[in-house]
C-alpha positions as CSV (number, residue, x, y, z in Angstrom):
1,X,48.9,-130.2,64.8
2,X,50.3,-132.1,62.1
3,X,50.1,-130.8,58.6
4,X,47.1,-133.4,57.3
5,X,45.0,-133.4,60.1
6,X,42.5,-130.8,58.8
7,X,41.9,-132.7,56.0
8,X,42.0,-136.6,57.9
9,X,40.9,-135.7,61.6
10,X,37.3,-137.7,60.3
11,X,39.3,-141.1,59.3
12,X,38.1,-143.7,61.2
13,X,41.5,-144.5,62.2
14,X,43.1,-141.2,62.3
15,X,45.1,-141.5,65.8
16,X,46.9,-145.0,64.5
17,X,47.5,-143.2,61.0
18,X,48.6,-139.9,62.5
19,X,51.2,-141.9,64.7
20,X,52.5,-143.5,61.0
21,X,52.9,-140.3,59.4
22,X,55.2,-138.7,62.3
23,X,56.7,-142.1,63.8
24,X,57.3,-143.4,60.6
25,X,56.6,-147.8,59.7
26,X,59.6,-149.4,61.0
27,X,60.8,-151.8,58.1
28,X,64.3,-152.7,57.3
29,X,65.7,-151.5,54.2
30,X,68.8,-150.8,52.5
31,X,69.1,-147.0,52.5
32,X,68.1,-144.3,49.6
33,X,69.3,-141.3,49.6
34,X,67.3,-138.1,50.4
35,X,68.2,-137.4,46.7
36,X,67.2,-140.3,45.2
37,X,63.6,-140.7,46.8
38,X,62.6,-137.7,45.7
39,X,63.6,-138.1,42.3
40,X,62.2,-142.0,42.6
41,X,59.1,-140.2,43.8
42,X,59.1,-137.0,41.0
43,X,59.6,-140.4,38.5
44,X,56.2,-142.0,39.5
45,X,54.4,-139.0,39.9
46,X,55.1,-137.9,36.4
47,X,55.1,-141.5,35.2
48,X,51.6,-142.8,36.7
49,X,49.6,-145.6,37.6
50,X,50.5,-148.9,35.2
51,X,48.2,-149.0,32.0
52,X,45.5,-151.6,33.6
53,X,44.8,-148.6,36.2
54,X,44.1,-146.4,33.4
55,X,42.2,-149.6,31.4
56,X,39.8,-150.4,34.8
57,X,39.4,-147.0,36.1
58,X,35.8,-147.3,37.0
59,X,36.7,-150.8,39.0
60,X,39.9,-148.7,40.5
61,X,37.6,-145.9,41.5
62,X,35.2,-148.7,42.8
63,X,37.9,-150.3,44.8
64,X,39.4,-147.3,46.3
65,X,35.7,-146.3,46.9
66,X,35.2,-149.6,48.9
67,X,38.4,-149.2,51.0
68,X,38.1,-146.0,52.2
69,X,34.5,-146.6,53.6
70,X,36.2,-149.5,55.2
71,X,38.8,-147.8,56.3
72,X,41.8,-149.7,54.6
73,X,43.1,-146.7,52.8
74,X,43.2,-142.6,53.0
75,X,43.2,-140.4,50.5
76,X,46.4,-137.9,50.1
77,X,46.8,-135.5,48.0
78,X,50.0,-136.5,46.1
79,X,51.8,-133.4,46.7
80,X,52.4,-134.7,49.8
81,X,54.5,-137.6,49.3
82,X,57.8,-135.0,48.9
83,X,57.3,-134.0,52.7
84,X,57.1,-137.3,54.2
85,X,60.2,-138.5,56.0
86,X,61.2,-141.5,53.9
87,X,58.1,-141.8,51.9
88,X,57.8,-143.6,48.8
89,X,55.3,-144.1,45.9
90,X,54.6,-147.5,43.5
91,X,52.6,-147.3,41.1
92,X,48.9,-149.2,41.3
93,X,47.6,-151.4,38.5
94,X,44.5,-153.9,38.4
95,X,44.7,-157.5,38.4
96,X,41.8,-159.2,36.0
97,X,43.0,-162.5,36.1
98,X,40.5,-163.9,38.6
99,X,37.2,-164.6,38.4
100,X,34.3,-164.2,40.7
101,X,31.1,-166.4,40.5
102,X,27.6,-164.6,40.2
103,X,24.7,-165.0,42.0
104,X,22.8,-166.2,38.5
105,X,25.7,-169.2,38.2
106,X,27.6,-166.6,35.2
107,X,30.6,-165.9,36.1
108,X,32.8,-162.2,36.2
109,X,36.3,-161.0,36.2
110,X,37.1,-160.3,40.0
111,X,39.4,-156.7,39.2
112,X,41.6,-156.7,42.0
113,X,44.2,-152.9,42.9
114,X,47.8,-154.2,42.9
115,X,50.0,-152.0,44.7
116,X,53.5,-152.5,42.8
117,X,56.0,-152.6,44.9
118,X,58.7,-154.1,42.7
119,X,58.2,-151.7,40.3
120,X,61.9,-149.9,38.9
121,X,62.9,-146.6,38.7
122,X,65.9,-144.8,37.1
123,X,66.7,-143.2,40.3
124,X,66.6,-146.1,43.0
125,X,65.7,-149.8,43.9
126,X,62.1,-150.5,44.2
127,X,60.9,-151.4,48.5
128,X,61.4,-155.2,47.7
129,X,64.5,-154.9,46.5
130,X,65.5,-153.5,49.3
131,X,63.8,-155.2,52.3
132,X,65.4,-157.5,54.7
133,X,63.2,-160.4,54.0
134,X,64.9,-161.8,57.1
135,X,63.4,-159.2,59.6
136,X,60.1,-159.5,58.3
137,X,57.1,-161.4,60.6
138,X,56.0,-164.7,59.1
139,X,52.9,-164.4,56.8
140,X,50.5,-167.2,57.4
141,X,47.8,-167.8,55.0
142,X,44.4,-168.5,56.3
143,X,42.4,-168.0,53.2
144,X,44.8,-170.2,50.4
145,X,42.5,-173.4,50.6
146,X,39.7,-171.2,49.9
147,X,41.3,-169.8,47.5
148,X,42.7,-172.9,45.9
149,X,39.8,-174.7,45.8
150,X,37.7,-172.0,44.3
151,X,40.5,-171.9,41.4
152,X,40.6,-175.3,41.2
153,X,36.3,-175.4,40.8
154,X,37.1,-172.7,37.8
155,X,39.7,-174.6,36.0
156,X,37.2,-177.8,35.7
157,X,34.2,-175.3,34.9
158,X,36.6,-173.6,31.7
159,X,37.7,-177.0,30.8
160,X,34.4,-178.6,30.6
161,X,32.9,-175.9,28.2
């Protein structure tokens, strides 16, 4: 049984997530030392989330809240992170540069969690640093006209104020 189960068995995607914890993600990187991960990951945990975590904590507890019920994400405990083969931590931060529309026309900033993965350390490169962008799959975006014209309807909405 692997260490976490007891306390992950009810995720809803425990079988794919127990395979990741003792397979491993397969991602090409330029190697860390055991010795520098560790202290990397002693770094951040002393360190903490960046300051717009701690600024938005009820939007970052609201997020986390939303994709766990969803599934997205798992809570560990983060005395964990030392005893996972090649694990690594970034710190998280919250985006509130977007803005969402309301149903009453107003509009609201969108907080989005960030998951910084370019983040330095004193004791190692951050993950994209280090990736082989060469090896990794093509991202295709769907969602970027959406997304462009919804920025575009909010620049002409602040400039005609």
């Amino acid at each position: 049984m692997h260490i976490l189960e007891p306390l992950l068995i009810h995720h809803l995607n425990w079988p794919k997530l127990k395979n990741l914890l003792e397979e491993g993600s397969n991602w090409k990187l330029d190697a860390m030392s055991e010795k520098d991960r560790v202290a990397k990951n002693s770094e951040f945990i002393t360190r903490g989330n960046h300051k717009s975590a701690k600024k938005y904590n009820p939007e970052l507890c609201k997020t986390i809240e939303k994709e766990l019920q969803q599934g997205w994400m798992f809570p560990l405990p983060l005395k964990y992170i030392l005893s996972l083969k090649h694990g690594e931590l970034a710190p998280v931060g919250m985006d509130d540069k977007q803005w969402q529309e309301l149903p009453n026309r107003k509009r609201a900033i969108k907080h989005r969690m960030t998951h910084d993965q370019l983040f330095g350390s004193i004791n190692g490169l951050p993950i994209n640093k280090r990736i082989h962008k060469d090896a990794l799959v093509p991202l295709y975006f769907g969602g970027c006209l959406s997304c462009l014209i919804h920025y575009t309807i909010s620049v002409r909405f602040a400039t005609q104020q």
